[in-house]
C-alpha positions as CSV (number, residue, x, y, z in Angstrom):
1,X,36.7,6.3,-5.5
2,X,37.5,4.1,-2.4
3,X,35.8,7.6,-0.4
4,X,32.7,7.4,-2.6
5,X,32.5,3.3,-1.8
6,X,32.5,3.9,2.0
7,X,29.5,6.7,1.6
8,X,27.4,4.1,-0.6
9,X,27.7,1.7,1.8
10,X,27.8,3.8,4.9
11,X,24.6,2.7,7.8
12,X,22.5,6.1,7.7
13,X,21.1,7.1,11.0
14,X,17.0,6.5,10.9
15,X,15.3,8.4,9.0
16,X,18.4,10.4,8.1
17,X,17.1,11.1,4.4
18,X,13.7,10.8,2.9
19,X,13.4,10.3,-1.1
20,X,10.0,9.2,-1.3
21,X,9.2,12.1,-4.4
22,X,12.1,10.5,-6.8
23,X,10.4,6.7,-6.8
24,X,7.2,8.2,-7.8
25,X,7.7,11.6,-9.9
26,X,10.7,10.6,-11.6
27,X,9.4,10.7,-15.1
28,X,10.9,7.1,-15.7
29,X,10.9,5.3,-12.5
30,X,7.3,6.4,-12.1
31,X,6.4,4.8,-15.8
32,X,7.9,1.3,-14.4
33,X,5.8,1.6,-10.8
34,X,2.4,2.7,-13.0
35,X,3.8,-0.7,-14.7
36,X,3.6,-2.5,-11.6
37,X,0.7,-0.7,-10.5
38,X,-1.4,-2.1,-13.1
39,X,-0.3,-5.9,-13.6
40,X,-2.3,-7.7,-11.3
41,X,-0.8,-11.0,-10.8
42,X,1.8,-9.2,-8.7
43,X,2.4,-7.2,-5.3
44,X,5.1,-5.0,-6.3
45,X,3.5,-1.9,-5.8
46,X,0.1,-2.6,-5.8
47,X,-2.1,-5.9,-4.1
48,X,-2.6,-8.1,-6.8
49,X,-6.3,-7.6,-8.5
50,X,-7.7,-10.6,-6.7
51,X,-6.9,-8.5,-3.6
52,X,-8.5,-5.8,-4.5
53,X,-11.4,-7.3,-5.6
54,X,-11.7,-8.7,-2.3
55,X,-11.0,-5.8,-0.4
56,X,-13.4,-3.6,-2.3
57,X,-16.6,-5.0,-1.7
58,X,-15.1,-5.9,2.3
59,X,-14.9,-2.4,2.7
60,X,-18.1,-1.3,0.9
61,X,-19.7,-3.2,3.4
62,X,-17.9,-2.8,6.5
63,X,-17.9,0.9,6.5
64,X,-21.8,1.0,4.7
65,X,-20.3,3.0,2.0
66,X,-22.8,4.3,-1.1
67,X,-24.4,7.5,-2.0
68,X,-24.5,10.3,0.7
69,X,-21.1,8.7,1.9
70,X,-17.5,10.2,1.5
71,X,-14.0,8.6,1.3
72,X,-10.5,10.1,1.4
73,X,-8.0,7.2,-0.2
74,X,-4.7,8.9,0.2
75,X,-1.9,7.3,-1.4
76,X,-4.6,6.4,-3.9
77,X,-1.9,5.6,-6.7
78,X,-3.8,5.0,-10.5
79,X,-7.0,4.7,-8.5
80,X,-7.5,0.8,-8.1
81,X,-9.4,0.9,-4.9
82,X,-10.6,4.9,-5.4
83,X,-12.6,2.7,-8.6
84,X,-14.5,-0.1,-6.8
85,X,-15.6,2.4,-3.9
86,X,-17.0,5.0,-6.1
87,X,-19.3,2.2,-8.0
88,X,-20.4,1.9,-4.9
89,X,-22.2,5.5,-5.2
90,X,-19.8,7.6,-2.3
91,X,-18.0,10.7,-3.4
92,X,-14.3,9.5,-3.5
93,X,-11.5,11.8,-2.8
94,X,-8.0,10.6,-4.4
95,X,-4.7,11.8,-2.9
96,X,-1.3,10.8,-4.6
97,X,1.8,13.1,-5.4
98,X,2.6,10.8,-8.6
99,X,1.6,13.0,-11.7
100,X,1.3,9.9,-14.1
101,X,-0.6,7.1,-11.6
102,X,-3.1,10.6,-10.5
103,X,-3.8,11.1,-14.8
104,X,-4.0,7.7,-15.2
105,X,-6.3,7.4,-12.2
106,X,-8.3,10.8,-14.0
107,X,-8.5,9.0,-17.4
108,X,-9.9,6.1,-16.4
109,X,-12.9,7.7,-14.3
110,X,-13.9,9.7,-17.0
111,X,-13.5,6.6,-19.0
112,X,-16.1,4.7,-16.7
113,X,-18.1,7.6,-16.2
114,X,-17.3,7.8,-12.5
115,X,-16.7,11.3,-10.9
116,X,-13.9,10.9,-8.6
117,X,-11.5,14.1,-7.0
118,X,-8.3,13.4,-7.8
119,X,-5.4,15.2,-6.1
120,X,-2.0,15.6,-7.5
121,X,-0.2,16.4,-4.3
122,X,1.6,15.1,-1.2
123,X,-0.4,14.0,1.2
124,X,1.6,15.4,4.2
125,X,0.4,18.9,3.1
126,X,-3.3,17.7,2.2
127,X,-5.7,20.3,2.9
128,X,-9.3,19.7,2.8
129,X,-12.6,19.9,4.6
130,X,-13.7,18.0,7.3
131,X,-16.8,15.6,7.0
132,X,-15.5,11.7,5.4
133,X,-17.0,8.7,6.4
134,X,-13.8,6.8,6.0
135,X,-10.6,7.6,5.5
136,X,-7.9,4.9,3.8
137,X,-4.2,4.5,3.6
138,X,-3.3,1.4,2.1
139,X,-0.2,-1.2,1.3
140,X,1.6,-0.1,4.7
141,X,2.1,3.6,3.5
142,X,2.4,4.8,6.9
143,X,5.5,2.5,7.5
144,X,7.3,4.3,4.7
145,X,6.7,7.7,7.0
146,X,9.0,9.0,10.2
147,X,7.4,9.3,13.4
148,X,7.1,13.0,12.7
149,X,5.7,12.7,9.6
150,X,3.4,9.9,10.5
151,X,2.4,12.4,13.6
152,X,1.5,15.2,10.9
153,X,-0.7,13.1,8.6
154,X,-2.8,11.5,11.9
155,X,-3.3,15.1,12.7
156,X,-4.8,15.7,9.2
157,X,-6.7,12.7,9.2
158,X,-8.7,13.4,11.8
159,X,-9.3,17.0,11.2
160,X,-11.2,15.0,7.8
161,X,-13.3,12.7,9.8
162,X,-17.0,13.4,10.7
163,X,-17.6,12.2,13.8
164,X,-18.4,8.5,14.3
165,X,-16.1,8.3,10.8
166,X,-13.4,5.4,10.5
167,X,-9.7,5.2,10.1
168,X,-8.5,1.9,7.9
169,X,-4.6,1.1,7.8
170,X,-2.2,-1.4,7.5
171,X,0.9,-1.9,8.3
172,X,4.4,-4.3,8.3
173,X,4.5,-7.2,11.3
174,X,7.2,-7.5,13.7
175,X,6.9,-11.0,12.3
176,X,8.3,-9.5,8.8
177,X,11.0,-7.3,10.6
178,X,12.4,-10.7,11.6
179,X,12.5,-12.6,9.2
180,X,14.5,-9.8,7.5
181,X,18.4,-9.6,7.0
182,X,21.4,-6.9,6.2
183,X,22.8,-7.3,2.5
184,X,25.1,-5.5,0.2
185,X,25.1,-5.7,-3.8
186,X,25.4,-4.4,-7.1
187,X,24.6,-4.5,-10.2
188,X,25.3,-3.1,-13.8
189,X,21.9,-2.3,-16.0
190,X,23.0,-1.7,-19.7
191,X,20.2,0.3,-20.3
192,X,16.1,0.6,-20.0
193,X,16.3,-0.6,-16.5
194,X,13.9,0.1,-13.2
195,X,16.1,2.8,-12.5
196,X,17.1,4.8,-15.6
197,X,16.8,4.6,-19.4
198,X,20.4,5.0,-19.6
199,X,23.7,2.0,-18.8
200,X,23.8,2.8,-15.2
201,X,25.1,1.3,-11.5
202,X,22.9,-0.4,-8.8
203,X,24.5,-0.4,-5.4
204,X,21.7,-1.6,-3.0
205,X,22.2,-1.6,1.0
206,X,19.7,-2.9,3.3
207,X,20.3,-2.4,7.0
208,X,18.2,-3.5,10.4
209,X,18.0,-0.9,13.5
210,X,16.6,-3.2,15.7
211,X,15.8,-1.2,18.6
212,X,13.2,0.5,16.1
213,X,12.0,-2.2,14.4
214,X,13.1,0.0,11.4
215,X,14.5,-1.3,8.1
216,X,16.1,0.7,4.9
217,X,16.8,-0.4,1.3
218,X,18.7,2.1,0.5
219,X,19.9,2.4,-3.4
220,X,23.0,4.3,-5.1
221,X,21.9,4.4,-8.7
222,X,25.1,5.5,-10.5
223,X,24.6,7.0,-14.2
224,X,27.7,8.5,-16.5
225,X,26.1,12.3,-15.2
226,X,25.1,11.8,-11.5
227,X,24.8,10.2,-9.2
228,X,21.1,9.8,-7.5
229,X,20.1,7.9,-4.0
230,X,16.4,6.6,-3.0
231,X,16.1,5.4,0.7
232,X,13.0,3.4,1.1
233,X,12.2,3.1,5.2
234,X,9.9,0.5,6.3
235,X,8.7,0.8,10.1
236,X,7.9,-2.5,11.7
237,X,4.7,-2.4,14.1
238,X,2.9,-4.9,16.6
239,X,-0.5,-4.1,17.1
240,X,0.2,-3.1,21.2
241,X,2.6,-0.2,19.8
242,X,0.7,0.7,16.4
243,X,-2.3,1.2,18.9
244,X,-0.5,3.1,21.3
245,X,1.1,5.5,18.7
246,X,-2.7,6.1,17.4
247,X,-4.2,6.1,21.1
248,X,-1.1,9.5,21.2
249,X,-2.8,10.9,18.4
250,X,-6.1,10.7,19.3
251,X,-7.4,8.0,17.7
252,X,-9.2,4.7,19.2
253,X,-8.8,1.4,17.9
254,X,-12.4,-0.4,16.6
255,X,-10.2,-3.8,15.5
256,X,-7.3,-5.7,14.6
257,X,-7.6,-7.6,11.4
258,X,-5.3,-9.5,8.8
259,X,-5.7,-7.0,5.8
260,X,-8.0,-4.2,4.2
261,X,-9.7,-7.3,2.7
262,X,-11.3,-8.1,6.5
263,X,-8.5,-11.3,7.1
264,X,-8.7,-12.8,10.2
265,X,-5.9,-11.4,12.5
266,X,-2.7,-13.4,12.3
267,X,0.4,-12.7,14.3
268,X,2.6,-14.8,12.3
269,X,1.7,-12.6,8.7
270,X,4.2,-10.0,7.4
271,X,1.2,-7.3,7.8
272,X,-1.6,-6.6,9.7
273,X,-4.5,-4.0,9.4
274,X,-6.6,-1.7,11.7
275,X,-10.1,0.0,12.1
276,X,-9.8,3.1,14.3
277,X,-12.7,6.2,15.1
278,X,-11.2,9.5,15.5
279,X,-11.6,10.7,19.9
C-alpha cells in the first residue's frame, strides 16, 4: 500500500499522461458533465447561459455569420453555441468525441428544426474540407492540449479556413496560473458520485510547473475492481506567448479581447480570448 501511496501522489512530468477520452466517454462521468453542460447558472463545464447568450449574437456579428456562411465549433459539447449560430442561417459543423453531449447536441437540432453536422470524434484527427468562415474552440480547450497536440490541431485548422476566414480562442491568464496553489486530498464517495456509480476513493493532486506555466489536477479514483486515473492539464498563456505560438503556426493575430462574448481585454482576468486569420 505505502508503494501505491507514493505513485498517487507522485509529481508527473508535463504532459506525462493524457486522459482526456475517460472524462468525456465514460458512460457515467460523461452523464454528470452533459449535467453540467446543461445547467446554466454554472461554469463547470460549460459558460453559464447568460454567457452564451451574450457570446452568440457577439459572434454572429463580429464574424458576419448567416446564410452562405460556414462554421467549424470543435469541442462543440451538447451544441450550446453550434445552436445560436445556426439560427443565424450558416451551415454549422459540430466536433466533439463525447457520444452522449454529440446525441444530445443531434436530438435537439432535429428538435428545433435546425440542420447542423455533428461529428462524434476527436478533434485531433478531424478531417474535413477546406472553405469555413470561422472556426471556434471555446472554454480554453486548447489549454487542456500539449504543445504537440496543440501544434496538430492549428495545422488542421487552417487547412479548414477559406482565405480571409477567422480563428476565435480562448485561453487561461498567467493571472489565473498565479493565483493558483499545490494541494493534496481525499475523499471517500459511498456511491452515485462524479466519478463512479459505485462506493469509491478520491485522491486528488494538483501540482504547479512554473517554468511552463502549466498546472495538473490529477485524480486517483479508487473503486473495489480498479483503479482508474484522469490528469486534467491546463496550460497558462499571456497574450505575447499565445501570439507567438500561433505567429509559429501560421496564424496572425486580428485582436486581443476579454472573452468569446467580445469583453474588453483585461490582464488581471483568469482568461483571455483571441481573433486570428490564417497566413
Amino acid at each position: 500500500m505505502f508503494d501505491e501511496l507514493q505513485e498517487i501522489n507522485r509529481r508527473p512530468a508535463p504532459w506525462e499522461r493524457y486522459t482526456a477520452g475517460q472524462l468525456w466517454t465514460d458512460p457515467w462521468v460523461s452523464s454528470q458533465m452533459l449535467a453540467y453542460h446543461l445547467d446554466g447558472s454554472n461554469a463547470i463545464a460549460s459558460r453559464s447561459s447568460e454567457f452564451i447568450a451574450r457570446a452568440v449574437p457577439w459572434m454572429t456579428g463580429r464574424f458576419g455569420l448567416g446564410p452562405g456562411k460556414r462554421v467549424a465549433d470543435f469541442g462543440c459539447g451538447p451544441g450550446l453555441y453550434a445552436q445560436g449560430l445556426a439560427g443565424s442561417g450558416a451551415a454549422v459543423t459540430g466536433v466533439d468525441f463525447s457520444p452522449r453531449s454529440i446525441a444530445y447536441a443531434q436530438e435537439q437540432a432535429t428538435a428545433q428544426g435546425l440542420d447542423i453536422d455533428y461529428r462524434c470524434e476527436n478533434y485531433l484527427e478531424f478531417e474535413g474540407e477546406a472553405g469555413y468562415d470561422l472556426v471556434t474552440l471555446i472554454y480554453c480547450d486548447l489549454c487542456a492540449l500539449s504543445p504537440v497536440q496543440r501544434s496538430k490541431l492549428l495545422v488542421i485548422f487552417r487547412g479548414l479556413l477559406r482565405p480571409g476566414g477567422a480563428l476565435l480562442l480562448d485561453v487561461f491568464s498567467l493571472a489565473r496560473f498565479q493565483g493558483l496553489g499545490e494541494s493534496t486530498g481525499y475523499e471517500f464517495c459511498p456511491g452515485e458520485g462524479f466519478w463512479a456509480q459505485e462506493p469509491h476513493y478520491v485522491f486528488q493532486n494538483s501540482f504547479k510547473y512554473e517554468p511552463e506555466s502549466l498546472a495538473l489536477d490529477r485524480y486517483t479514483i479508487v473503486l473495489p475492481d480498479e483503479r482508474r486515473e484522469v490528469f486534467n492539464w491546463l496550460q497558462h498563456f499571456s497574450p505575447e506567448d499565445l501570439a507567438s505560438e500561433l505567429a509559429a503556426e501560421r496564424f496572425e493575430l486580428v485582436e486581443t479581447l476579454g472573452s468569446v462574448a467580445g469583453d474588453a481585454y483585461d490582464p488581471e482576468a483568469d482568461e483571455f480570448a483571441m481573433v486570428l486569420t490564417a497566413a
